[in-house]
C-alpha positions in Angstrom: -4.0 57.2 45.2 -1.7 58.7 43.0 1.7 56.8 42.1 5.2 58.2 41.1 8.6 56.2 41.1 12.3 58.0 40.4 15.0 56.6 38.1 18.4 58.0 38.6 20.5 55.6 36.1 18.7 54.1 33.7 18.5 55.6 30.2 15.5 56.0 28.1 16.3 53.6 25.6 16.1 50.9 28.4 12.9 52.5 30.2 11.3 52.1 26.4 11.2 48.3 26.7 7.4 47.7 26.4 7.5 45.6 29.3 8.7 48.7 31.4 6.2 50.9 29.4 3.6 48.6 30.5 4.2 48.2 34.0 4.2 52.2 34.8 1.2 52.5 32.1 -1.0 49.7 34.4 -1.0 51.6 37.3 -0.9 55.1 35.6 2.4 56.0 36.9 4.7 58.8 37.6 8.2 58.2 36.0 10.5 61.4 37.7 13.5 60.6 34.8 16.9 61.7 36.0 18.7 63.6 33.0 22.3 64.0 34.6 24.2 67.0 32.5 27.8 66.6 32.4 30.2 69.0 31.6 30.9 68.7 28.4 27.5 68.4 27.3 26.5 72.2 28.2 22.8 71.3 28.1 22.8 70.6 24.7 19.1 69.3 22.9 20.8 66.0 21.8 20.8 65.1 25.4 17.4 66.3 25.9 15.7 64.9 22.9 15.6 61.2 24.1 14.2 62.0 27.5 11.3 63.9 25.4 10.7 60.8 23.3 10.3 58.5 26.4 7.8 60.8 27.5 5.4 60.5 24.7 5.9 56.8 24.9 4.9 56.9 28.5 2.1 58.6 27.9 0.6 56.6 25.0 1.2 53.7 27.5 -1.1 55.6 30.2 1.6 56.9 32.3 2.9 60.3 33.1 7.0 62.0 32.5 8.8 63.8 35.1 12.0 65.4 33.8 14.4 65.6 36.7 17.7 67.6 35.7 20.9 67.2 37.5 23.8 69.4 37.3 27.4 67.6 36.8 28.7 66.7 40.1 31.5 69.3 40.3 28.7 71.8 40.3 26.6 70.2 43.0 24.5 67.8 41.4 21.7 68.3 43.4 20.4 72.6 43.0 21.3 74.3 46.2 22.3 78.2 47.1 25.7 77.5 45.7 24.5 76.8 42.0 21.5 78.7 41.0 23.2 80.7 38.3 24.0 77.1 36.6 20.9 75.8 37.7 18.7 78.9 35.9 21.3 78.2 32.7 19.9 74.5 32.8 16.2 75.2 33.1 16.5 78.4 30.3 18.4 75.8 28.2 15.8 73.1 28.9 12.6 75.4 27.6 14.4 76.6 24.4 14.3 73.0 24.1 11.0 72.3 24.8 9.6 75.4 22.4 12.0 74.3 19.8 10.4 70.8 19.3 7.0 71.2 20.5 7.7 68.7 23.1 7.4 68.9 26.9 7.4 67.0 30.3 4.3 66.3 32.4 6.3 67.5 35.4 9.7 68.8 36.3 11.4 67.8 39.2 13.6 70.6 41.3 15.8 68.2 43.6 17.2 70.7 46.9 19.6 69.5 48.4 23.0 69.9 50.2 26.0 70.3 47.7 27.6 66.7 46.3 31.3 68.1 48.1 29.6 68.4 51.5 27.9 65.1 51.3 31.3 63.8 50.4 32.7 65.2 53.8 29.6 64.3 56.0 28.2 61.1 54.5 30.2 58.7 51.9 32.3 56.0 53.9 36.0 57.1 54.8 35.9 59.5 57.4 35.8 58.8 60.8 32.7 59.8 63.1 34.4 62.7 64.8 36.0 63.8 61.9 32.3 63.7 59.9 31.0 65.8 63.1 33.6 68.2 62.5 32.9 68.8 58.8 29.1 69.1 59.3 29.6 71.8 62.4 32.2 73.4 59.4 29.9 73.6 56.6 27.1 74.5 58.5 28.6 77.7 59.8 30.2 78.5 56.1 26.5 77.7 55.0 24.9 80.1 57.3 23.7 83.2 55.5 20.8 84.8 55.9 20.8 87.5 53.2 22.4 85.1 50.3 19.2 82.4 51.9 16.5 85.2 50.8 18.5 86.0 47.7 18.5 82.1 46.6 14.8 81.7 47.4 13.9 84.6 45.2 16.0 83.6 42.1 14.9 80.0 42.6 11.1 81.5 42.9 11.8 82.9 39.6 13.2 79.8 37.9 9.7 78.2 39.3 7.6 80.8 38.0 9.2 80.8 34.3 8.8 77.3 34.2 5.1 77.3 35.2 4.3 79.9 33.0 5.1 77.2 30.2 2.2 75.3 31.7 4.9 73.0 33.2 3.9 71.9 37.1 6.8 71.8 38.9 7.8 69.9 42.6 10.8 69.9 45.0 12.6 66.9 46.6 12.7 67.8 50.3 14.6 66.1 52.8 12.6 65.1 55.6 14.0 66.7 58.3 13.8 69.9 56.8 10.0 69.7 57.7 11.2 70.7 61.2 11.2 74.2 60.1 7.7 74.0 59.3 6.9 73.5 63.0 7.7 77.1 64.1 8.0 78.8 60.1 11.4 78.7 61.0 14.5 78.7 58.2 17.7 78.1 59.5 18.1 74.6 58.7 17.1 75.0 55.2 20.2 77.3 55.0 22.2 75.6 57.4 21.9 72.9 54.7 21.7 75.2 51.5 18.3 74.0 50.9 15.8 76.6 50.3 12.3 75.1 49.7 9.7 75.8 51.7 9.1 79.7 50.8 9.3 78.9 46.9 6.3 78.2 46.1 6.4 74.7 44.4 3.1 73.1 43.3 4.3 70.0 45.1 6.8 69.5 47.7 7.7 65.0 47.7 9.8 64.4 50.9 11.7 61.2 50.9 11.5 59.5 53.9 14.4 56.6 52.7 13.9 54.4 55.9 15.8 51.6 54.6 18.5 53.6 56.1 17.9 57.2 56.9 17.4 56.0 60.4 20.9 53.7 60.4 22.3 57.3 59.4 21.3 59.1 62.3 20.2 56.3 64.9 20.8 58.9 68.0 17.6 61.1 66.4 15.7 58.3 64.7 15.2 55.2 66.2 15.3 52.6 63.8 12.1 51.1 65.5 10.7 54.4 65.6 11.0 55.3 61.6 7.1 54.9 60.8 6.1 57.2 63.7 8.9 59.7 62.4 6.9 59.4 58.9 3.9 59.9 60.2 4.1 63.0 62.3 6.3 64.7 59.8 4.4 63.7 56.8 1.1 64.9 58.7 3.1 68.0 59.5 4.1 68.2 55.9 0.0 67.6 55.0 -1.4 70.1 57.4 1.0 72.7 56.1 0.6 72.2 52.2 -2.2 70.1 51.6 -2.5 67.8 48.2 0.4 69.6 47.7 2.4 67.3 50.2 3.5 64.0 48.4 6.1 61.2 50.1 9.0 59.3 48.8 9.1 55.8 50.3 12.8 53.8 50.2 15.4 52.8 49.0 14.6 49.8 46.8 18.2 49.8 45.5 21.2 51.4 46.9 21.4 54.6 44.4 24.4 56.4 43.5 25.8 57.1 46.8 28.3 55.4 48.4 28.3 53.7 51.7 24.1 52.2 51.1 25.3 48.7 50.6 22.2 46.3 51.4 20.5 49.0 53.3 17.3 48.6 50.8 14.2 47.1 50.9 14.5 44.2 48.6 10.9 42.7 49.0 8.2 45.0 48.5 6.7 43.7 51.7 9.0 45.6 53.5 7.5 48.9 52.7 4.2 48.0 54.2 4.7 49.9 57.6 5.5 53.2 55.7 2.7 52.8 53.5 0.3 52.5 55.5 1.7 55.2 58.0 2.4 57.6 55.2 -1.7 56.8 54.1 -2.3 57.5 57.8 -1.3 61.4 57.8 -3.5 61.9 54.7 -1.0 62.0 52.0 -2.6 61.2 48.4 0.8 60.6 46.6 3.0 58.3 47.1 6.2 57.5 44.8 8.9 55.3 45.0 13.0 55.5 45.3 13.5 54.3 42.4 12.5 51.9 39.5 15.9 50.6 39.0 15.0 48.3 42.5 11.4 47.9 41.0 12.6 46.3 37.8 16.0 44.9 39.2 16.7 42.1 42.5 20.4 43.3 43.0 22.6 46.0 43.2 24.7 45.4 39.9 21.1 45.6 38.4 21.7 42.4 36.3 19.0 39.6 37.6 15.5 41.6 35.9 12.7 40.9 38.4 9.7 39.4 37.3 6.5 41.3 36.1 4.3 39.8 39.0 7.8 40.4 41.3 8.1 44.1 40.2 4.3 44.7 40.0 4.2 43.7 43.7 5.3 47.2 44.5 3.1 49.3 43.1 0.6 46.3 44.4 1.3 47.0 47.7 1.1 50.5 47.7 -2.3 50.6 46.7 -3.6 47.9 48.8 -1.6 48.7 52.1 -4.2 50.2 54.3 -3.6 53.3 56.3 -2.7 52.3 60.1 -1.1 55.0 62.4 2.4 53.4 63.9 2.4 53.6 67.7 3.8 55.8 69.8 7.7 55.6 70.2 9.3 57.4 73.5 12.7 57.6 72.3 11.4 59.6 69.1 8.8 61.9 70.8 11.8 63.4 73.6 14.5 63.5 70.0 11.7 65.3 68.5 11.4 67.4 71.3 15.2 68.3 71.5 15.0 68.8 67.9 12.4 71.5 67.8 13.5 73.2 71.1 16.8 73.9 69.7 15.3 74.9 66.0 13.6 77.5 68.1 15.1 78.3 71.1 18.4 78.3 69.7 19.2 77.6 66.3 16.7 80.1 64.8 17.9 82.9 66.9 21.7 82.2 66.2 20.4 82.1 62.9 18.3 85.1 62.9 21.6 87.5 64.3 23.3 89.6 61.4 
């Protein structure tokens, strides 16, 4: 079982407490380091270099470094359709980097997803549920684009190819439902969502299935009760499609950086058992976790520091979960149904005219 675990906040001088070193060195672990570019910086190597040192720490402590590069939120955050031009300035500025002082990542992390503005309208608290409806059926129809969809997965397929022929693997953040696509090879809600993914060609492709509260999101198509059994036939269709190339994001353990997650974690590693072991029931061989700051941390201020054997536990119970396939769930199998129907009988041919 291979681990991994994202960080989104904390910086390097933090994560090179020996204690934290340590912990992800034990269990030969994954760090997927968020480097969030602002502005002002315009990817300069002083923001890099630290991010560069962590990793050789990590790696003297037995781990492995995942550089994950974020764009400034005006521009997205997230890569998506939108911002490839600044995404492709990021990644060129991040290899001069990398030649320049010898140095590299073990990994680097491509997160696709929908634009940081859209999110704003669909998903942070404020608006109210007809209004959020409204501004999803908007965006989706401004997103739809077949011609600037195959234009996006090429010059993203490029970005991925010049970092690879650095000798840098590379992997995407996919968003779970996305793997509906896979079902009939379809693309429209990849673009529907400005995430192109699928036909890049990434040497891994990590879905997070965040069922701490992906399902209290969208309860009408995911069954709270159901979430395991929504894991485990996606992440088996997400297996049969890619292989060791399919690796799963369990969560949250703290609420992240978007608004509106308040206490909708999992606080106890306990509480990821039933995704473990249905995530280890599709066949997947890599697991990681959203994110360390929950692992080292109890609350969401990130003030009270967990205790080795307390943030140990998690990784503990990854490896010693064993696989069990969640039951059945009615509700789910007749959403999923309705989900893929209109993918194909609908939303793909809408899609599809010019």
């Amino acid at each position: 079982m291979n681990l991994g675990v994202y960080c989104e906040t904390l910086s390097p001088a933090r994560l090179s407490d020996p204690a934290v070193l340590g912990l992800l060195g034990d269990y030969a672990v994954t760090l997927g380091h968020a480097l969030c570019f602002q502005e002002a910086d315009r990817f300069a190597p002083a923001r890099v270099m630290p991010h560069l040192e962590l990793a050789a720490k990590l790696r003297t402590a037995g781990g492995r470094y995942a550089l994950w590069p974020l764009l400034p939120k005006e521009r997205g955050y997230w890569i998506n359709e939108r911002n490839l031009d600044a995404a492709d300035r990021m990644i060129d500025a991040l290899l001069d980097t990398f030649r320049r002082q010898g140095e590299r990542p073990d990994l680097l992390v491509i997160d696709v997803e929908t634009p940081w503005s859209q999110m704003e309208r669909v998903f942070f608290p404020g608006p109210s549920t007809c209004r959020r409806l409204i501004s999803f059926a908007r965006f989706a129809l401004e997103n739809r684009n077949p011609r600037r969809f195959a234009w996006a997965v090429g010059r993203l397929r490029e970005i991925v190819e010049r970092v690879r022929r650095e000798g840098i693997p590379i992997s995407s953040a996919v968003f779970p439902l996305l793997i509906a696509d896979l079902v009939d090879d379809g693309r429209a809600l990849q673009d529907y969502l400005e995430m192109p993914v699928f036909d890049v060609g990434f040497d891994a492709y990590n879905a997070m299935f965040y069922n701490s509260y992906l399902p209290q999101a969208v309860p009408l198509l995911i069954p709270p009760e159901a979430a395991p059994r929504f894991l485990f036939e996606y992440a088996s269709e997400l297996r049969r499609r890619f292989a060791d190339q399919a690796w799963i994001t369990l969560g949250s353990t703290w609420e992240g950086v978007l608004p509106g997650n308040e206490g909708k974690v999992y606080r106890a590693a306990a509480q990821l058992a039933p995704d473990i072991a249905a995530t280890k029931a599709a066949g997947v061989k890599t697991i990681w976790l959203y994110c360390l700051e929950g692992v080292l941390f109890s609350d969401e201020k990130l003030a009270v520091r967990r205790t080795r054997a307390e943030a140990e536990a998690f990784f503990r119970t990854i490896v010693d979960t064993p696989a069990s396939e969640p039951s059945a769930d009615a509700h789910w199998s007749r959403n999923r149904s309705i989900l893929e129907r209109l993918l194909r009988d609908r939303l793909n041919f809408l899609y599809g005219l010019t």
